[in-house]
C-alpha positions as CSV (number, residue, x, y, z in Angstrom):
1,X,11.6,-6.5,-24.1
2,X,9.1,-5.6,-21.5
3,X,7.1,-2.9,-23.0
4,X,6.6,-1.0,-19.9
5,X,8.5,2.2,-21.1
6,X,11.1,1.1,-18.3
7,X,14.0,1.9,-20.5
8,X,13.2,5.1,-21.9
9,X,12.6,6.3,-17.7
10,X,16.1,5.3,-17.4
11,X,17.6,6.4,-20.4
12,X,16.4,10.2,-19.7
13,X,18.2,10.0,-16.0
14,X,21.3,8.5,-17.4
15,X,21.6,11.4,-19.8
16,X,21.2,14.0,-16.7
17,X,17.7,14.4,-16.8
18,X,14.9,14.4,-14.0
19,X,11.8,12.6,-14.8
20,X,8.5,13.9,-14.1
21,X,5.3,12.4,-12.8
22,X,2.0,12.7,-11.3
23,X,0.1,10.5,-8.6
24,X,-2.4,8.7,-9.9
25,X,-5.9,8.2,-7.3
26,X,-8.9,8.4,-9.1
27,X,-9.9,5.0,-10.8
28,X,-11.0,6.7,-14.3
29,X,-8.2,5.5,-16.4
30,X,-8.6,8.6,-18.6
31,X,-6.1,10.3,-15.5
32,X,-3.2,8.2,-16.5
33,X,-3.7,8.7,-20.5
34,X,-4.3,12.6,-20.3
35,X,-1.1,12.4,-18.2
36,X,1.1,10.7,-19.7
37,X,-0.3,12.2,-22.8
38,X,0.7,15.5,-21.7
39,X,4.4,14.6,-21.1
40,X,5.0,12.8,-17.7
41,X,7.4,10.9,-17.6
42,X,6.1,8.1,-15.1
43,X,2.8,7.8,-13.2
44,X,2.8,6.8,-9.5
45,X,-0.4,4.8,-9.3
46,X,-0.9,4.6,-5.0
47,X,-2.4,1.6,-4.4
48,X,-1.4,2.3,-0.6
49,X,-4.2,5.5,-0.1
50,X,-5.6,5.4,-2.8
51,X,-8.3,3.3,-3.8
52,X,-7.7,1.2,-6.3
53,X,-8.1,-2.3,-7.0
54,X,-6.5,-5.3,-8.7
55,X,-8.2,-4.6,-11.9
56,X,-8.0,-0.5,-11.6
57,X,-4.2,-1.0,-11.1
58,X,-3.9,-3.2,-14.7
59,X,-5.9,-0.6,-16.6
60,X,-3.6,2.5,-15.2
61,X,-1.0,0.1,-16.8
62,X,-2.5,-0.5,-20.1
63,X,-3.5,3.2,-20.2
64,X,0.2,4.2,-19.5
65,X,1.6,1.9,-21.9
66,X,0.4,3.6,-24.6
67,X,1.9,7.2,-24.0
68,X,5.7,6.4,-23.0
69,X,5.2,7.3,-19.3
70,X,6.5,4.3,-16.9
71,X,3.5,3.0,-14.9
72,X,5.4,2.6,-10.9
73,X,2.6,1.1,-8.6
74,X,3.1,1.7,-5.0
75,X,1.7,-1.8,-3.1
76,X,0.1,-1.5,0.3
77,X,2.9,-3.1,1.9
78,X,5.8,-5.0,1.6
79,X,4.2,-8.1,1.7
80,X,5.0,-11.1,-1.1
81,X,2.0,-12.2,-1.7
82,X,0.1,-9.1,-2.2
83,X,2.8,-7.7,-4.5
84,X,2.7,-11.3,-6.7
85,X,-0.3,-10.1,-8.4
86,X,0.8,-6.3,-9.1
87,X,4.4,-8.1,-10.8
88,X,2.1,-9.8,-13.4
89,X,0.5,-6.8,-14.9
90,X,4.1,-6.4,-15.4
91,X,4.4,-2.4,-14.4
92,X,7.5,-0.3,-14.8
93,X,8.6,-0.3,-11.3
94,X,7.4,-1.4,-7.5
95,X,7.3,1.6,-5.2
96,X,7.6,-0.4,-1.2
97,X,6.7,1.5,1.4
98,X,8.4,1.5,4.9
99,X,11.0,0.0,4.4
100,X,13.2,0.3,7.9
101,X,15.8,-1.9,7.9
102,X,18.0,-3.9,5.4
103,X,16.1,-7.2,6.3
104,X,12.9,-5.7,5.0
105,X,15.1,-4.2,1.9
106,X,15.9,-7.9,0.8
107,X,12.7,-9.2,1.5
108,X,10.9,-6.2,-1.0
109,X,13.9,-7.3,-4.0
110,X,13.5,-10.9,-3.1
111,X,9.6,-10.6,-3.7
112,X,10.0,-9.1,-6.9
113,X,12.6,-11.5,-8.4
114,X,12.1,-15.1,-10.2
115,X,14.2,-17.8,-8.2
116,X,17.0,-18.2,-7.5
117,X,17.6,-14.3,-7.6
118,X,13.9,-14.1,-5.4
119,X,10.7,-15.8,-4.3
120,X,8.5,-14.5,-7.2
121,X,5.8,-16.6,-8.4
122,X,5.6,-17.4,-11.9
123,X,2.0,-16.5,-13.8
124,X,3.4,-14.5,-16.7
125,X,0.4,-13.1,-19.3
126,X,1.0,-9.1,-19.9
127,X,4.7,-9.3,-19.7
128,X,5.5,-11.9,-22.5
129,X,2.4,-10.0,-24.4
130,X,0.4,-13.3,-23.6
131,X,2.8,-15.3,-25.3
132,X,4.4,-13.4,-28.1
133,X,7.7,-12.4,-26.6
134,X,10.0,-15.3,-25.5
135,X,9.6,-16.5,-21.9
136,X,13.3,-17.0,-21.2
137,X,14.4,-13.8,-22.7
138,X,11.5,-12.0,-20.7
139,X,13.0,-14.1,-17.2
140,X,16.4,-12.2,-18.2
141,X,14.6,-9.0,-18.6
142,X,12.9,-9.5,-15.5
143,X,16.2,-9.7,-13.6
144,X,16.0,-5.9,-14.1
145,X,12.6,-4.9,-14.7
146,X,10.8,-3.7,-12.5
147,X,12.5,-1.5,-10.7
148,X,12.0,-1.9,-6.8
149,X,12.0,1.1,-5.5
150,X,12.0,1.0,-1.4
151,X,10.6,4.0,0.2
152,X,12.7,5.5,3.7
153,X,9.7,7.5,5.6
154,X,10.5,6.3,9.3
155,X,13.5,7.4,11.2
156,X,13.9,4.1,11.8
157,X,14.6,3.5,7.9
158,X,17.1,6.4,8.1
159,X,19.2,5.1,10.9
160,X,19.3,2.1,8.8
161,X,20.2,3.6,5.9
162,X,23.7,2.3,5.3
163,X,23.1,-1.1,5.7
164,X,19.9,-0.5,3.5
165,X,21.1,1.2,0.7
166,X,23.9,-2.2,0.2
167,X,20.8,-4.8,-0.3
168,X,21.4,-6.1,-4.1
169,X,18.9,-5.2,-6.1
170,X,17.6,-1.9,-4.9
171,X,17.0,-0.2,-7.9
172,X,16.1,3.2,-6.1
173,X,15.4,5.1,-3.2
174,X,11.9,7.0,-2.6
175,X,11.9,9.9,0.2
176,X,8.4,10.3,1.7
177,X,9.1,13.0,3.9
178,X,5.3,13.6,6.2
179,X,5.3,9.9,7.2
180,X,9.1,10.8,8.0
181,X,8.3,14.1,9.9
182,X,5.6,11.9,11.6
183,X,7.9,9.4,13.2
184,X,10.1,12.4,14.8
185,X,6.9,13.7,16.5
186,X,6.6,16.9,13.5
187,X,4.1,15.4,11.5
188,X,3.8,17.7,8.0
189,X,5.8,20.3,9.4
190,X,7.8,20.9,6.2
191,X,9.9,23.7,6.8
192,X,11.5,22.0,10.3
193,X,15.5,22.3,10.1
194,X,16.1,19.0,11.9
195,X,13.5,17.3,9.3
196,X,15.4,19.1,6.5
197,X,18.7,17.9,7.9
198,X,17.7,14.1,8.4
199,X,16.1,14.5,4.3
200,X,19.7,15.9,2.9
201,X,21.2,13.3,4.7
202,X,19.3,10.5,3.3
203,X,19.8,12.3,-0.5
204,X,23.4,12.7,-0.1
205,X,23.8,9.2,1.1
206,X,21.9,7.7,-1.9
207,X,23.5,9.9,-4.5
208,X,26.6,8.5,-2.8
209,X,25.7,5.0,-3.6
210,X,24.9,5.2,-6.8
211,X,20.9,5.0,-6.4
212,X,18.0,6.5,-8.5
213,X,16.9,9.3,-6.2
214,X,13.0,10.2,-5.8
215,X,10.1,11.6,-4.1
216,X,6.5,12.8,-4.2
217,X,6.1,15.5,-2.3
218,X,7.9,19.6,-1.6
219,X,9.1,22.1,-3.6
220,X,11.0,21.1,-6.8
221,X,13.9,23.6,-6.6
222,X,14.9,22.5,-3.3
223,X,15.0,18.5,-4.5
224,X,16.4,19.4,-7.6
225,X,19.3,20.8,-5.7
226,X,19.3,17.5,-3.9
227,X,20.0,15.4,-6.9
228,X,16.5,14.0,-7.2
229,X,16.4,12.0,-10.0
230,X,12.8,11.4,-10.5
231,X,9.6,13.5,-9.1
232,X,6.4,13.3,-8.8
233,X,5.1,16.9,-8.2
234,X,1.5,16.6,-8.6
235,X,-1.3,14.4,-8.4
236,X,-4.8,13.7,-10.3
237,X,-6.9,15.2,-7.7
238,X,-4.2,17.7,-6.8
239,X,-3.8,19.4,-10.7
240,X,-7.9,19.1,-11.1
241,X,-8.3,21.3,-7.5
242,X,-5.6,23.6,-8.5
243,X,-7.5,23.8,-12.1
244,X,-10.7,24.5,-10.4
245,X,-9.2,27.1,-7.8
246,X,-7.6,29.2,-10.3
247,X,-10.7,28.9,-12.8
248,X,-12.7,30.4,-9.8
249,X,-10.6,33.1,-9.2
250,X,-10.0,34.4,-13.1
251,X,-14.1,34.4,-12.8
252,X,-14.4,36.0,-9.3
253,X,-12.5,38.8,-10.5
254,X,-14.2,38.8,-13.7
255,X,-17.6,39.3,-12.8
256,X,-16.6,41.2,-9.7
């Protein structure tokens, strides 16, 4: 009932699909429509670097809406009260970042559900489309939707893992592998074998547990092979360089 496009994310992974997405930065909502336009699948709006506000966040949401790609918002931190107002523009999922131990796990699912499942305020307006949909049947949906999505980037998080990855309500586990390398002293050094080790790990142990699998960041082949169920291999700013880089070159050589 929450038109958020929620279920048709989930319904492509259940039939063995990956979804595909794009990080959303700039505050021109345009971004997220010409994205999700184009055939993403979900847009990561980062509301942790990038910077958006309140009311930049809700129009990335509206804009999404409209195309079938899943608007997941990635909050600052993993903080209740500053995730209460990102809830009631009622995106498709909750992206948490460091999240280290199981404590901080439940705290992220508690934040994001109605009592007595959570400690989620209630000030419904987008998700019961401002009073057209019923408000009891929307508090069901809600059980559900979002999806909290806790991100394991520390080493702490990954010796943690286990007890992490049995906190109710998880609905699926992010990898952000630099801030990862970071916290074992190889900050963006990609290709490190030890970094790569710790990252199959944490797939395999997800995979294991039944979780949604995803990331934003390396090569696609190599998560694929993973299991990654969801991916965000671009961003806003990222696709226009790239754009702008390879126009360059075609008229380097051109006019050469």
């Amino acid at each position: 009932m929450i038109d958020n496009n929620l279920d048709r994310f989930r319904s492509k992974i259940k039939a063995g699909g990956v979804c595909l997405g794009a990080v959303i930065t700039l505050s021109d909502l345009t971004v997220s429509e010409l994205a999700g336009d184009l055939g993403f699948d979900f847009l990561w709006i980062d509301a942790e670097h990038g910077p958006h506000t309140l009311d930049g966040v809700m129009k990335h949401i509206i804009a999404a809406r409209g195309t079938g790609a899943a608007p997941f918002v990635r909050v600052r931190c993993n903080d209740a009260w500053l995730m209460k107002p990102v809830l009631d523009l009622a995106p498709a999922g909750v992206i948490v970042p460091m999240v280290n131990s199981a404590e901080e796990a439940e705290a992220a699912v508690a934040a994001c559900r109605y009592p007595l499942k959570g400690i989620r305020g209630c000030g419904v307006r987008r998700a019961v489309r401002y009073g057209k949909h019923d408000f009891f049947e929307y508090v069901k949906d809600s059980e559900t939707n979002p999806l909290v999505i806790v991100q394991i980037e520390h080493i702490d998080a990954v010796k943690n893992l286990d007890k992490i990855l049995k906190v109710p309500g998880i609905g699926s586990i992010c990898v952000g592998p630099c801030d990862l390398s970071g916290s074992m002293g190889i900050l963006n050094r990609m290709d490190d074998p030890e970094l790569n080790k710790v990252i199959d790990e944490v797939c395999r142990k997800t995979k294991k547990a039944g979780l949604m699998l995803g990331t934003a960041a390396g090569d696609f082949p190599r998560w694929k092979a993973r299991g990654v169920d969801w991916f965000a291999g671009t961003s806003d700013w990222g696709a226009m360089a790239a754009g702008i880089r390879s126009f360059k070159k075609e008229c380097d050589e051109s006019f050469a």
